[in-house]
KELUMLUM-382051 format. One line per field, with one value per atom (N, C-alpha, C, O): atom name; x negated, y, z. Coordinates in steps of 0.2 Angstrom, whole numbers, padded with zeros to 4 digits. Each point is the difference from the previous one (the first is absolute). Layout:
BEGIN
site = [CA;...]
u = [X;...]
v = [Y;...]
w = [Z;...]
***
This chain:
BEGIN
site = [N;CA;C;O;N;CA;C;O;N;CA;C;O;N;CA;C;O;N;CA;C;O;N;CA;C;O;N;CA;C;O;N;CA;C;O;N;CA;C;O;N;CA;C;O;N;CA;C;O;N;CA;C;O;N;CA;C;O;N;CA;C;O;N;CA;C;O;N;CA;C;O;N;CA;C;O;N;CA;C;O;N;CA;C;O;N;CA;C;O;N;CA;C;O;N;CA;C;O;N;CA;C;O;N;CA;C;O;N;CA;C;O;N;CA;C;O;N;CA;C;O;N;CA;C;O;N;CA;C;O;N;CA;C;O;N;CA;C;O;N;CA;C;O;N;CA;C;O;N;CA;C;O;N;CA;C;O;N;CA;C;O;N;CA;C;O;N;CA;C;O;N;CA;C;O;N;CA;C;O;N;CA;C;O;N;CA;C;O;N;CA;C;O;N;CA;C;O;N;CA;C;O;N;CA;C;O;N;CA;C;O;N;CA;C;O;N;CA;C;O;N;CA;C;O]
u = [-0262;0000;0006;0005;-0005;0004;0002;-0003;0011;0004;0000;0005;-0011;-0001;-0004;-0005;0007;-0006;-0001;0005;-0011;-0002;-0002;0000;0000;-0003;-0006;-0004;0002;-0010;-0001;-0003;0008;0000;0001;-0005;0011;-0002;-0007;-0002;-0001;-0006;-0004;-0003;0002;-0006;0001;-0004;0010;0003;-0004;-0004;0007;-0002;-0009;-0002;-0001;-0007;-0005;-0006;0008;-0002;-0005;-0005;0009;-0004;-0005;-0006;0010;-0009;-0004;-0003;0001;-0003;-0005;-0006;0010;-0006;-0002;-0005;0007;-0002;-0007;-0006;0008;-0006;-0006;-0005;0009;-0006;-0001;-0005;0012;-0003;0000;0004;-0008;-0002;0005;0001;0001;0007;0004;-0004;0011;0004;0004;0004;-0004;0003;0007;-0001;0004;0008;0002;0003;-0004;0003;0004;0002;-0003;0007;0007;0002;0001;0006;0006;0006;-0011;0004;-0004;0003;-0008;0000;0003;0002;-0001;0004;0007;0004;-0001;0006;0005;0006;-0010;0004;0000;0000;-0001;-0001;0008;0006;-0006;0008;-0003;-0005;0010;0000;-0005;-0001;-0002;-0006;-0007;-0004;0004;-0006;-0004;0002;-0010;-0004;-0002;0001;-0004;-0006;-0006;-0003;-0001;-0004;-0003;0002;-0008;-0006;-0007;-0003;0000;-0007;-0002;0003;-0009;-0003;-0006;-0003;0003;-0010;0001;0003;-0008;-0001;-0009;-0001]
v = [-0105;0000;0003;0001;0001;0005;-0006;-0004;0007;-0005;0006;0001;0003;0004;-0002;-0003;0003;-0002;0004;0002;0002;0004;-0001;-0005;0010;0002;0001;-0001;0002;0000;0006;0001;0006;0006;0001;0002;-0005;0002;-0001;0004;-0009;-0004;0006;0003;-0002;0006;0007;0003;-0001;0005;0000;0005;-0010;0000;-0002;0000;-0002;0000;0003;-0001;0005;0006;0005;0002;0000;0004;-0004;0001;-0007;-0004;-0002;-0003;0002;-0002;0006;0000;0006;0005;0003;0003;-0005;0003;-0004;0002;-0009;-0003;-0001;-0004;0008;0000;-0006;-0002;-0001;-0008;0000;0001;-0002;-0001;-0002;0004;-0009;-0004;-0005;-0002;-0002;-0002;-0005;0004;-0011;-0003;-0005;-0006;0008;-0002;-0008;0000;-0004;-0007;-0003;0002;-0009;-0007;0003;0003;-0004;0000;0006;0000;0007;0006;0001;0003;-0005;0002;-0005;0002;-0008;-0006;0003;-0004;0009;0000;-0006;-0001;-0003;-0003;0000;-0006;0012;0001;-0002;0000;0000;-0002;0004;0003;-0003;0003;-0003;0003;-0010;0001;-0001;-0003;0007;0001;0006;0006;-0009;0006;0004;-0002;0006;0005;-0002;0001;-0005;-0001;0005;0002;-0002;0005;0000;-0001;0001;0000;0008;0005;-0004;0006;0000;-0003;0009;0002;0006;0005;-0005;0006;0002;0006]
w = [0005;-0007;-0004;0004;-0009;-0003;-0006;-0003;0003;-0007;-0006;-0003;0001;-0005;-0006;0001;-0004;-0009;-0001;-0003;0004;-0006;-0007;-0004;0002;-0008;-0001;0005;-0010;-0002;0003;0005;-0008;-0001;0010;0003;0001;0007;0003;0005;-0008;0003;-0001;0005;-0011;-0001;0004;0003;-0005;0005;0007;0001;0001;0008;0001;0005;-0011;0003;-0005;0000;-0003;-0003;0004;-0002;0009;0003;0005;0001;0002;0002;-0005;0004;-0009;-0004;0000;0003;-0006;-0002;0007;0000;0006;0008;0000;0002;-0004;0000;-0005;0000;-0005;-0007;-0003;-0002;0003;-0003;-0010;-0004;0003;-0006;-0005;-0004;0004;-0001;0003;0004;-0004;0005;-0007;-0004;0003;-0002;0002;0001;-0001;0001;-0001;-0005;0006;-0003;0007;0005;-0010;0002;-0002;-0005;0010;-0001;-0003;-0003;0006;-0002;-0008;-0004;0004;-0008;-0006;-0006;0008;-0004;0001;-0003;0006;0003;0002;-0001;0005;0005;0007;0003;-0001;0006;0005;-0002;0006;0005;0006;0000;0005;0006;0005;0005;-0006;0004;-0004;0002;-0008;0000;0002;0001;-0001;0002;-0005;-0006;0006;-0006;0000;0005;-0009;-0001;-0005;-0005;0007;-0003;0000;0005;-0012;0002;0001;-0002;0005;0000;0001;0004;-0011;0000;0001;-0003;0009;0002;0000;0002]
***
């Protein structure tokens, strides 16, 4: 596990290119990284319609 937090803006970054690989329709972001209280153990949590 990694002691990194990202940001909104790395998160999309890095699944910008899977996203559109997989044609997903849209991808919503919640819990803790969008409330901003995410800490170093949290996960990325995502809905996806695809």
């Amino acid at each position: 596990m990694s002691d990194i937090i990202y940001n909104v803006d790395d998160i999309k970054t890095a699944l910008n290119p899977v996203l559109h690989g997989y044609k997903v329709k849209r991808a919503m972001l919640f819990v803790s990284y969008v409330k901003g209280l995410a800490n170093e153990k949290s996960d990325v949590d995502l809905l996806v319609d695809s």
